[in-house]
C-alpha positions in Angstrom: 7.8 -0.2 -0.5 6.0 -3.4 -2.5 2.1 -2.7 -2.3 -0.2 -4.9 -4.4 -2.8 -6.9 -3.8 -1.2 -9.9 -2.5 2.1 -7.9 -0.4 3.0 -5.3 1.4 6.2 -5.6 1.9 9.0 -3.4 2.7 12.3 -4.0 1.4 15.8 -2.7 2.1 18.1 -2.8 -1.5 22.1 -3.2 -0.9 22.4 -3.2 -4.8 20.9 -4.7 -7.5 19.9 -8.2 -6.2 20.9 -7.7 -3.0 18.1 -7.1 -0.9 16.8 -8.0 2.5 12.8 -8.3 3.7 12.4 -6.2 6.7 8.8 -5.7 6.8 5.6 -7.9 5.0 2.1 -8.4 5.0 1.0 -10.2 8.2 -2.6 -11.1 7.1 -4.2 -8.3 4.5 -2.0 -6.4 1.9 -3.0 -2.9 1.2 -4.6 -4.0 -2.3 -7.0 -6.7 -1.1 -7.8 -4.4 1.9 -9.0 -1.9 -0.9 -10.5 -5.0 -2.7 -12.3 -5.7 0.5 -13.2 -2.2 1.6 -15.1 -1.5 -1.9 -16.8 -4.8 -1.9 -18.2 -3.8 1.7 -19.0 -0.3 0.2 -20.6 -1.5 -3.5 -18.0 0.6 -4.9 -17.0 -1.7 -7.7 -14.1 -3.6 -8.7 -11.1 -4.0 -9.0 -11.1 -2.1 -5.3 -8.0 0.3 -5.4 -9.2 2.5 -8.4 -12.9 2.5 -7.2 -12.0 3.3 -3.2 -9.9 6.0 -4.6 -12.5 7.2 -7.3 -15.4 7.3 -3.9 -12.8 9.4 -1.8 -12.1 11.9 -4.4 -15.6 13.6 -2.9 -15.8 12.7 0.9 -13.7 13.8 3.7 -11.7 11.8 6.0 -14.6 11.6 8.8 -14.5 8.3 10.4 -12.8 7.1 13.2 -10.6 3.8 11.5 -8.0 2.4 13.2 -4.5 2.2 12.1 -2.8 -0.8 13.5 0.9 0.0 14.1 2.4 -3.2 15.1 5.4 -1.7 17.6 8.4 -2.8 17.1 8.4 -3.8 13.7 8.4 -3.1 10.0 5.5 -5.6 9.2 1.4 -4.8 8.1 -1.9 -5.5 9.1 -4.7 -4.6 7.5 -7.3 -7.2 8.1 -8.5 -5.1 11.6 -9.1 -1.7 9.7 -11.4 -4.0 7.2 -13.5 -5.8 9.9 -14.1 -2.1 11.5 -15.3 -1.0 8.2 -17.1 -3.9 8.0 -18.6 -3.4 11.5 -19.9 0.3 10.5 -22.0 -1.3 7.9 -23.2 -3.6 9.4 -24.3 -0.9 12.5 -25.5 1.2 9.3 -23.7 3.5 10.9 -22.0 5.0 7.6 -23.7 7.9 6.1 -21.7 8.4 2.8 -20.0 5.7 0.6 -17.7 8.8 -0.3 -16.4 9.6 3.7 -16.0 5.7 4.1 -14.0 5.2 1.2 -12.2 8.8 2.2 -11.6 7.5 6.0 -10.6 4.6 4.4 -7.7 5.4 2.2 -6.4 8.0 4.9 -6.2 5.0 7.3 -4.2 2.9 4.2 -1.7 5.8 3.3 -1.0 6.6 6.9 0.2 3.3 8.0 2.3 2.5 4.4 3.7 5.7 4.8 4.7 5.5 8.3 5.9 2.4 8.5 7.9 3.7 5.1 9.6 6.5 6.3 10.3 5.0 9.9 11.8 2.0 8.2 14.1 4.6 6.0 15.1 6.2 8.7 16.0 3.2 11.1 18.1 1.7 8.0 19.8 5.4 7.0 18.2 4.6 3.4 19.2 7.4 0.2 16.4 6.9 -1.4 12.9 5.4 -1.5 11.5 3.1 -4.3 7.4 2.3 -4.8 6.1 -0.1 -6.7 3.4 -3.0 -6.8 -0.4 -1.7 -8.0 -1.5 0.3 -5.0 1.6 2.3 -6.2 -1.1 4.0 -8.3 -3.0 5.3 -5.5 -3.1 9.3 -5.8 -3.2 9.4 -1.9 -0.8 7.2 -1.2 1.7 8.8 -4.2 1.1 12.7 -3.0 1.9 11.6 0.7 5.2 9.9 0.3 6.7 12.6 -1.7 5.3 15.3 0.5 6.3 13.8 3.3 9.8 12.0 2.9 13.0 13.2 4.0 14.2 11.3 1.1 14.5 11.5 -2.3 11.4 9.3 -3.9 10.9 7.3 -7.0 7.6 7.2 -8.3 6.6 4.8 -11.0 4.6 5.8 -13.9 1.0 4.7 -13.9 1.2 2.7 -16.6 3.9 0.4 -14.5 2.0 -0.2 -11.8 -0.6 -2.5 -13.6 1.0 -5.2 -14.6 3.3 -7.8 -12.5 4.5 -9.4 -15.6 7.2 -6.6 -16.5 8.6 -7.0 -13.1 9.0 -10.4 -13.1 10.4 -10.6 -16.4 13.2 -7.8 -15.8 13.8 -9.9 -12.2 14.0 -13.0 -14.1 16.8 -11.8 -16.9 19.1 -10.1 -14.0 18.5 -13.3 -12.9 19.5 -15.2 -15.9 22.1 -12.3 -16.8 23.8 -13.2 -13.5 24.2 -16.7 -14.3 21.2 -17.6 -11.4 19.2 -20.1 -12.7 16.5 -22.6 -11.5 
């Protein structure tokens, strides 16, 4: 599972290199939903780490939607923003800490569904995270908790910076003889 800001993508690795995209981001990834969700709640920036911070002391209260797209892999958040969105607008959100708390359930229920659906329709051995949302608490606690699978979990000092992965990518890459 790939969750940054610009992707949500869920990948199936053969081996190193050898991998095949069976689920993506169809309109929001999970990052610039929290980027939108904290903008629409004046929690701050950058939108993962501030949604998170705001949950910490609400309570999952508010009825979101989780959009499920049947039948495949892929992720949509854009429709779990707008109704966000739409609560403000109604005023009808009473605590910046529920909304952000309703929020991030919504988030880490669909990635981790999707996930562990995915890993169990492909007969995976393991799980990988990674990508910046990979730093989300929530999202962290509920994949272990919840996988049949064993889980790898990357520090939080690895899920900051793209630049490290694309430069390991890019000398397997070169290693391998795969320039361009």
């Amino acid at each position: 599972l790939i969750v940054s800001g610009g992707h949500s993508d869920l990948v199936l690795m053969k081996g190193h290199g050898d991998f095949t995209l069976i689920g993506r981001t169809r309109d929001d990834a999970a990052g610039e939903a929290f980027d939108k969700a904290a903008r629409i709640l004046e929690l701050g920036y950058p939108g993962g780490p501030a949604v998170q911070k705001a949950a910490e002391s609400g309570t999952d209260s508010l009825d979101l939607p989780r959009v499920w797209l049947k039948g495949t892999h892929d992720f949509s958040f854009s429709g779990l923003k707008t109704a966000l969105l739409r609560l403000s607008q109604a005023e009808k959100i009473s605590s910046q800490a529920d909304a952000a708390a309703s929020f991030q359930e919504a988030v880490v229920d669909v990635l981790v569904g999707k996930t562990l659906a995915a890993a169990k329709d492909y007969g995976v051995k393991q799980i990988i995270l990674a990508g910046g949302v990979a730093a989300n608490r929530a999202l962290r606690e509920r994949l272990l908790q919840e996988s049949g699978f064993p889980v790898l979990v990357p520090n939080l000092e690895l899920c900051t910076d793209n630049a490290a992965m694309i430069g390991a990518c890019g000398y397997f890459r070169f290693d391998s003889g795969r320039v361009d």
